[in-house]
N, C-alpha and C positions, 0 to 999 in steps of 0.2 A: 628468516623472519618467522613470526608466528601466524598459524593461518586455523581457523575451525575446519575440519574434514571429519569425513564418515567414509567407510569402504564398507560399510551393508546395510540395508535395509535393517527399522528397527524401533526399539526405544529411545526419548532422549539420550540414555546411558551409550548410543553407537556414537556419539557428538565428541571429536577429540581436538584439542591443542597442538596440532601436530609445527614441528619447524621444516620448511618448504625454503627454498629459493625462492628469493628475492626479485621478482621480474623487472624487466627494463624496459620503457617503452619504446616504441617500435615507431616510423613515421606517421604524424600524426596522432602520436598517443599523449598523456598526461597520467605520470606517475605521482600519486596522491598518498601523503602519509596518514593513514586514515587514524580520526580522532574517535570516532564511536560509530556505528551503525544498529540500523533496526532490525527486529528479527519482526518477521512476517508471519502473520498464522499461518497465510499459504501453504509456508516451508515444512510446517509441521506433516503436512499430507505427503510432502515429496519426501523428507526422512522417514518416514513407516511404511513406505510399499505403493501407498494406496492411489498414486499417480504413475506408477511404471509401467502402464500401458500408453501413457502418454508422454512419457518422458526416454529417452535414448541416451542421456549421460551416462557417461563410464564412470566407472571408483578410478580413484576417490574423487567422492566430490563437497565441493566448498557450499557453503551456506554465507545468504545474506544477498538482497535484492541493491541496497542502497549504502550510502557513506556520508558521511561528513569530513572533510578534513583539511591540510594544508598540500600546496600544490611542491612535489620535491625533485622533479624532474622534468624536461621537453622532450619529446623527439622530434625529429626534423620535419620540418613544415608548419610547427607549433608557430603560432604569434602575438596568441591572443593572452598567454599565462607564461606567468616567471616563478620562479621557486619564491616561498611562502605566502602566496596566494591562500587567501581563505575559499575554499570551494565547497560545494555540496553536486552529488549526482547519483547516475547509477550504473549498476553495472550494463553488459549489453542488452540487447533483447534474448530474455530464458535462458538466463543466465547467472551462475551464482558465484560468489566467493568472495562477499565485500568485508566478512566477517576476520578481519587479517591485519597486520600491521600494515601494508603498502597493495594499490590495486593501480595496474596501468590498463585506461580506458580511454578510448578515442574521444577527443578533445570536444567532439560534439554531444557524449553524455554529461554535461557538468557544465556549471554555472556560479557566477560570486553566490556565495554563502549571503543568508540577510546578514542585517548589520547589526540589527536590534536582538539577534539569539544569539547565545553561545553553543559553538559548536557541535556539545553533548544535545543541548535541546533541540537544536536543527534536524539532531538525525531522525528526529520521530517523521522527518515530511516526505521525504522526497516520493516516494514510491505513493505514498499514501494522500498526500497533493496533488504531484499528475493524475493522479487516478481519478478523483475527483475531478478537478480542471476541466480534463478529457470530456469526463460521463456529462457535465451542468451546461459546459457551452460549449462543448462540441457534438457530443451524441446527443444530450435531450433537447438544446438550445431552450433552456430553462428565461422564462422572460417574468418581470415583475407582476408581481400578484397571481401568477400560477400557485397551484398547491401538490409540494412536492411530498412523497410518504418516505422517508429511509429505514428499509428494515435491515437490522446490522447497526443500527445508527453507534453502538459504543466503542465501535472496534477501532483500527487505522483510519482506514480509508471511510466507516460510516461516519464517525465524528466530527474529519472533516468537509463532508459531505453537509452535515446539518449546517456547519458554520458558512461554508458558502451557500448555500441555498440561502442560508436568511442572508448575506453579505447581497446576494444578486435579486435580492425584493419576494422572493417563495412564501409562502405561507406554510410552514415545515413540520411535518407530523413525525416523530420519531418510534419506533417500536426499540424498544431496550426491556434490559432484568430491572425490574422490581427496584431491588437497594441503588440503580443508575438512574432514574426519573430524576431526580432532583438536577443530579451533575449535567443532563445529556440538554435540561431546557435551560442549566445555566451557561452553555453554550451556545444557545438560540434558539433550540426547540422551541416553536408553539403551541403543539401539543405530543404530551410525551404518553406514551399509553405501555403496559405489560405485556409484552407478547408472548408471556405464557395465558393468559387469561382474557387477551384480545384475539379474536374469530378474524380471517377474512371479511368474510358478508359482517361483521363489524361496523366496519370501518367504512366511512366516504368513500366518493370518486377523486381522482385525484390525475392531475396530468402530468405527472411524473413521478414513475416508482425506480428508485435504486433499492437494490436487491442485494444482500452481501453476507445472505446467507444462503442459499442454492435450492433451497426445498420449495414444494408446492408452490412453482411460479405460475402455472394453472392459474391457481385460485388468486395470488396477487394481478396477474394481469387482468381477470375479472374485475379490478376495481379501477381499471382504465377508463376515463373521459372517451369521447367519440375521436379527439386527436391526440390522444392523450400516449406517451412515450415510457419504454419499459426498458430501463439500462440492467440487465443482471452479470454482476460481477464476479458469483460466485458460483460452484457447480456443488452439488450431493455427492462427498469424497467417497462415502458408503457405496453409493452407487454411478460410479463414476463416467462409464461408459452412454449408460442410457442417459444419465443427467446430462452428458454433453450432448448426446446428438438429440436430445430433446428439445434441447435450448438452438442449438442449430436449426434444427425441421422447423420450430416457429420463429426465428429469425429468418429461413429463407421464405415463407408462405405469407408472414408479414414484418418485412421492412421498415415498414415506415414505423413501425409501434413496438419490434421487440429490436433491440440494439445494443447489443454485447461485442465485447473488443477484447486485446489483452492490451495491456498498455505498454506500447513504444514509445515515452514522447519525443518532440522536437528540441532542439538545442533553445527554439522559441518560448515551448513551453516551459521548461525547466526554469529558464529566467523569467517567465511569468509566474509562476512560486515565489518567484523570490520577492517578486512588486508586490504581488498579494500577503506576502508573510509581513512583509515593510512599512506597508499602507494600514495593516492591521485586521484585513477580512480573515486573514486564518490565523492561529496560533497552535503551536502544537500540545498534543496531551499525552502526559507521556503516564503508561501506570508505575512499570520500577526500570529503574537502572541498576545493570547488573555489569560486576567485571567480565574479560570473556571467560575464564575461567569456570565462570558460573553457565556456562551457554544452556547446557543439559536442563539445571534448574530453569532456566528462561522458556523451554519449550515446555516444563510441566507445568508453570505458570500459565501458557497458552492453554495446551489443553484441557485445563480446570474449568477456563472459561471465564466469563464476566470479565474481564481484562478491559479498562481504560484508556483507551486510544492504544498505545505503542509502548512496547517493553525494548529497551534500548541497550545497546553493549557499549560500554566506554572503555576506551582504549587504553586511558590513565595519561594520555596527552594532556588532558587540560589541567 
């Protein structure tokens, strides 16, 4: 099969096509033919070096946090999926390679696909769904008529971050580029403000900041309410080290108000995505879809910036 690998640290250009064996799944697995998956900014820091102090994967290694696809195999103890099931999930926990023609994953990362997307659009959520999910009501416990701030608001996970926060009653301030105000409040923003040209000391108090870009969380936590909760999703890839264990040292001193995770979800969760995609609180945004062929271009389109929720890879299944 075809699979995306890299064997060095680098520029998009380390990003190859390579043909791999075909894996099987193993007891309790689900072999999925996967129809598109999303490339994740994240990934862009782990292909150029700049997480290898926190990363220990060997070469080669595969790219791609999530999937869409149909279900093409069981292993033993499966019961819950038959071959061509429409599914959506992810890969395990830190762990990569969904970016491939086939990915066998244990039966508790994945869940029925919505009903109302096609496949290729589905794949903009998974990763970037839980993620959100997680942070609104289970880390911040986000409750109506709170006001939430999302800086990062254009990306994956901020995008859909803005739409469930207005979905769960928030009054939702978004920090986005400039030419994104218009798109990020016809989302649901409340108010959408420039955060090249928007200050911290700005801005209101707010009782709940998602963070999805990693820099001066200082000064955002400063605009914390007295009970007021601080989800940061993201770390300063530049400075990587101190950005984590700075974000650590004020998660352990306070608890209750800074609240960073990486995201595991539940087999729960996952199929709570999919109610949520159904019901219509989220919908995905996708910026481009590209063949995997194009994967290289997919990561320069990341690093450019301003990117629209999710750049997507489609398999050519659909």
């Amino acid at each position: 099969m075809r699979a995306v690998q890299y064997d060095r640290f680098g520029p998009p250009e380390v990003l190859r096509v390579e043909e791999v064996p075909t894996p099987r799944p193993g007891p309790g697995e689900v072999l999925v033919e996967v129809h598109a998956a999303s490339v994740d900014a994240g990934e862009t820091a782990f292909r150029a070096g700049k997480m290898r102090r926190l990363s220990r994967a060997r070469f080669p290694r595969g790219t791609g946090g999530d999937f869409t696809g149909r279900v093409s195999a069981v292993g033993s103890g499966v019961q819950a999926w038959r071959a061509g099931d429409a599914v959506w999930g992810l890969m395990p926990h830190l762990t990569f390679g969904a970016i491939a023609d086939f990915v066998a994953v244990p039966e508790q990362r994945i869940a029925a696909a919505p009903k109302n997307l096609d496949l290729v659009e589905a794949a903009a959520l998974p990763v970037s769904g839980t993620t959100a999910l997680t942070a609104l009501t289970e880390k911040a416990r986000l409750t109506r008529g709170e006001r939430l701030l999302v800086r990062g608001a254009t990306g994956g996970v901020g995008s859909v971050t803005v739409q469930l926060g207005k979905a769960l009653g928030a009054h939702v301030t978004a920090l986005a580029g400039a030419r994104n105000l218009d798109w990020i409040t016809e989302l649901g923003a409340d108010v959408a403000l420039d955060y090249r040209t928007t200050r911290p000391e700005d801005l209101g108090l707010f009782d709940v900041v998602v963070d999805v870009v990693g820099t001066d969380l200082g000064a955002y936590r400063a605009r914390l309410t007295r009970q007021g909760r601080m989800i940061p999703l993201a770390f300063d890839t530049d400075h990587i080290v101190s950005s984590v264990a700075g974000t650590m040292l004020r998660a352990a001193t306070s608890p209750r108000r800074v609240k960073p995770f990486s995201n595991n979800p539940s087999p729960d969760r996952i199929a709570e995505l999919t109610r949520s995609v159904e019901d219509g609180s989220i919908r995905p945004a996708i910026d481009t879809v590209f063949p995997m062929t194009d994967i290289a271009e997919a990561h320069h389109r990341l690093e450019a910036g301003g990117v629209r929720g999710k750049c997507v890879i489609d398999m050519g299944r659909s």
